[in-house]
C-alpha positions in Angstrom: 41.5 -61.1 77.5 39.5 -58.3 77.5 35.7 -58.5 77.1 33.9 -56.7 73.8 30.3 -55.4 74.7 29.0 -56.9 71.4 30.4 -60.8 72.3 29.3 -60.6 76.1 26.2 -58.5 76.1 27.3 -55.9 78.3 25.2 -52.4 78.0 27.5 -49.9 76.0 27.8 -46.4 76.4 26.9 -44.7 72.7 27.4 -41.0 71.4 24.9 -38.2 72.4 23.7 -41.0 75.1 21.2 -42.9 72.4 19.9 -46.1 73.2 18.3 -49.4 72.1 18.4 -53.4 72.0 21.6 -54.6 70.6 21.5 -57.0 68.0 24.5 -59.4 67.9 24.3 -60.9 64.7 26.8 -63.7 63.4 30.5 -63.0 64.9 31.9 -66.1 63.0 33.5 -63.6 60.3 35.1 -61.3 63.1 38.9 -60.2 62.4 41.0 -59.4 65.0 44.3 -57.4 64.1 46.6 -56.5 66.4 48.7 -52.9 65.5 51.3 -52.7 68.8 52.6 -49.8 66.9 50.3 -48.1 65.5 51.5 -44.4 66.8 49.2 -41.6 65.1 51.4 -38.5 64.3 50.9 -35.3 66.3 48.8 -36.7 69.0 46.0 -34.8 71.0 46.8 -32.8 74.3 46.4 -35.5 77.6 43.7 -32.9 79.3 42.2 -34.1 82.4 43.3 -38.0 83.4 41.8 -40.3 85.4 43.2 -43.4 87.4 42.8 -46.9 87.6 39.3 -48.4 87.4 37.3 -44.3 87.3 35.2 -43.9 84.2 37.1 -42.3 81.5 37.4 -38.2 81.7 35.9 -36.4 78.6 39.1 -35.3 78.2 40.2 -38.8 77.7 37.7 -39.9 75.6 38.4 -37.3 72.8 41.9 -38.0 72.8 40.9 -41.9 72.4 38.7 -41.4 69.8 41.5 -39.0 68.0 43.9 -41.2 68.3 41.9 -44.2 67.2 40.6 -42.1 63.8 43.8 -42.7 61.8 44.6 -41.3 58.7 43.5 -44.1 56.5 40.3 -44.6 58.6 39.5 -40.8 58.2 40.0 -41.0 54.3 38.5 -44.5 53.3 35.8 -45.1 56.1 32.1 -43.1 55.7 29.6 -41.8 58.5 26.3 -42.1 58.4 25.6 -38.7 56.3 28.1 -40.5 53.8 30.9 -37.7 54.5 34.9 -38.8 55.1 35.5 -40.9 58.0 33.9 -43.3 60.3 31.0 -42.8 62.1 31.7 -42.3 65.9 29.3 -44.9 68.6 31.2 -44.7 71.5 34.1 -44.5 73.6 34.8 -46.8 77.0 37.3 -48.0 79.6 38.9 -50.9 78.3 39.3 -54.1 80.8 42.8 -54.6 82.1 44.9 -57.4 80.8 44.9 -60.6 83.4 48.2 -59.9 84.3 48.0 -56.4 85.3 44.6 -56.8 87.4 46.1 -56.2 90.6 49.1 -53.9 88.8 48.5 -50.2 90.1 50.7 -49.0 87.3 48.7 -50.8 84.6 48.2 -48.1 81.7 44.2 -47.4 81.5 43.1 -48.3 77.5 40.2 -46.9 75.9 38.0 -48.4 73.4 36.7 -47.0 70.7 34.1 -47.9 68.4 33.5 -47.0 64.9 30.9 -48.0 62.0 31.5 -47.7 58.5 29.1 -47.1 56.4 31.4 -48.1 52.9 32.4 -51.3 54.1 29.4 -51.7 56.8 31.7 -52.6 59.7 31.7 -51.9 63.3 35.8 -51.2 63.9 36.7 -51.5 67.5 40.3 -50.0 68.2 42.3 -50.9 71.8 44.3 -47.5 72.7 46.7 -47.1 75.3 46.7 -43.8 76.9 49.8 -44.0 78.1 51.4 -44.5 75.3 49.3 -43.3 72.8 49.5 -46.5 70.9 46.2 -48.1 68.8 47.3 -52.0 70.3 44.5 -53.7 68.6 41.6 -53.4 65.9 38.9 -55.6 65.6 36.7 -55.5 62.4 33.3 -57.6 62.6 30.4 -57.5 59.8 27.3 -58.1 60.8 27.4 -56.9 64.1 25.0 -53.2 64.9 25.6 -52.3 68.4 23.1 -49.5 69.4 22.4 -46.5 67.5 23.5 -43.0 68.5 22.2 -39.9 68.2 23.1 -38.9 64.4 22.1 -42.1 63.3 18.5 -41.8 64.4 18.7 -38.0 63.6 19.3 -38.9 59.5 17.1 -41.9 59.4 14.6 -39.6 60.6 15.8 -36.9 58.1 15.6 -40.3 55.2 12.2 -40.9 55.9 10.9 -37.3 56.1 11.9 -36.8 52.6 10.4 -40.3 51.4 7.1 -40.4 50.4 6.1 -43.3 52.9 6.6 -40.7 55.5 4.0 -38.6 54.5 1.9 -40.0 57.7 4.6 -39.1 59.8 4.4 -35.5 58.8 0.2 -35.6 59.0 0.4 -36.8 62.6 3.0 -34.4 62.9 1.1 -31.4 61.6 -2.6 -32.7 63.2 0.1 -32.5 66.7 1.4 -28.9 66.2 -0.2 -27.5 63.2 3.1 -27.4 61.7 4.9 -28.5 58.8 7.7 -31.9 59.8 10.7 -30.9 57.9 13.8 -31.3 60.1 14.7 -34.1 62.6 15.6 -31.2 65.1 11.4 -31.0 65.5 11.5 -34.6 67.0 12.4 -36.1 70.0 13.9 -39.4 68.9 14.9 -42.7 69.6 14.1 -46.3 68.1 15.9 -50.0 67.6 18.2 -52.1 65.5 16.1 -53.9 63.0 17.4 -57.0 62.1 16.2 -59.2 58.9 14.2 -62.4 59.3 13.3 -64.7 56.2 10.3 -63.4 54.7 9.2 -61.4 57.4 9.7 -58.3 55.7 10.3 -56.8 51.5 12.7 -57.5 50.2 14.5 -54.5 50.3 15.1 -54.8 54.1 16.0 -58.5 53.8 20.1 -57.1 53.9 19.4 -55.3 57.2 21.7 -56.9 60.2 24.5 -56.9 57.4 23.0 -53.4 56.9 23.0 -50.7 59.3 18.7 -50.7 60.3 16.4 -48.9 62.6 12.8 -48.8 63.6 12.2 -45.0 65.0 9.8 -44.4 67.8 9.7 -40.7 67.6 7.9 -37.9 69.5 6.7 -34.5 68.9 8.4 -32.3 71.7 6.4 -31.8 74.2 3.2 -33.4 72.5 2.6 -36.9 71.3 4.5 -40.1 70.2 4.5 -40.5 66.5 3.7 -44.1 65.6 6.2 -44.8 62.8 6.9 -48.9 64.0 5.7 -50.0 60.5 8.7 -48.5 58.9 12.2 -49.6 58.5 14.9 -47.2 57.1 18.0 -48.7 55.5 21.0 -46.5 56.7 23.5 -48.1 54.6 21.5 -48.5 51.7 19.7 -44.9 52.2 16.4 -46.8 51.9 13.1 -47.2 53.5 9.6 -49.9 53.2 7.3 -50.7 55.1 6.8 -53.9 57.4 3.4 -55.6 57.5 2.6 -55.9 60.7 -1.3 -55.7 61.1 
């Protein structure tokens, strides 16, 4: 059985190399579907393959995540910017099966990891690459791996545009002497915020179930921009304000 990152606490590689804790959350509602042949049609160019036990090739890894995106995913999941399809967190070598650990033929598997932003689920799809084949989705809710880059990129761009983060933009402007309007003027990179019973409004109290983050952003090449107090909602395109002292 192979291990998932999110049930055995393993560090996980995630898109444009963001990082943060990882919040487990409540696996008791996890589905597991197996799709042995699930074949997507007009499958990507191999590229550049690696063997046995080597990190995956980049190569590799956009033909995993191509063929993991199917048709159906592409048209009914959402990213994070609310557009067609599911939002990309990270692709890895999947762990060979038991039997075929000392099997130098064994096919290498990817997986691939997906959130969706409609359903607010973190999709994890098995593919063989030798095959081409998706062999197994797992669907859990409730479960927010770390962030990548684009999701700390539009909470940044959520809470620029909301009035609480008109003290983001001061410190921003007292650092430069410019005006903050784009994420691209940040260096950035925060946490999963999870919700605990009356620790924080009410409008956060769906965030583990929702898709959260704290940001700890930077001017570049000047100061850090102290923005703990504030939660932004990425699901619910919201953000408050935590009392913390």
């Amino acid at each position: 059985m192979r291990c998932s990152y999110v049930k055995c606490g393993l560090e996980k590689r995630t898109e444009g190399g963001g990082s943060a804790d990882v919040e487990l959350g409540d696996l008791a509602g996890a589905q597991v579907d197996h799709e042995g042949a699930g074949v997507v049609e007009q499958a990507p160019n191999e590229g550049d393959k690696g063997t046995g036990n080597d990190p995956l090739t980049d190569d590799e890894m956009d033909r995993a995540a191509k063929l993991a995106a199917s048709p159906q995913m592409r048209t009914a999941a959402e990213d994070v910017d609310g557009d067609r399809g599911p939002q990309r967190l990270g692709v890895d070598l999947a762990e060979p099966d038991v039997d075929e650990l000392n099997d130098p033929s064994a096919p290498r598997r990817a997986e691939v990891t997906f959130y969706d932003y409609k359903a607010d689920a973190l999709v994890t799809r098995t593919v063989n690459l030798d095959t081409g084949k998706v062999e197994k989705t797992t669907t859990e809710h409730g479960v927010q791996p770390p962030l990548g880059r684009a999701e700390y990129a539009e909470a940044a761009k959520i809470l620029i545009a909301d009035p609480l983060g008109a003290g983001m933009k001061a410190d921003f402007k007292d650092a430069t002497d410019k005006e903050l309007t784009s994420p691209e003027q940040l260096l950035l990179n925060g946490a999963v915020y999870r919700a605990t019973e009356g620790a924080q409004p009410a409008v956060l109290d769906k965030c583990g179930e929702h898709r959260c983050v704290r940001l700890f952003p930077k001017v570049k090449n000047g100061p850090w921009i102290d923005a703990r107090s504030f939660v932004i909602d990425l699901s619910a395109r919201k953000v408050a304000k935590l009392d913390i002292g």
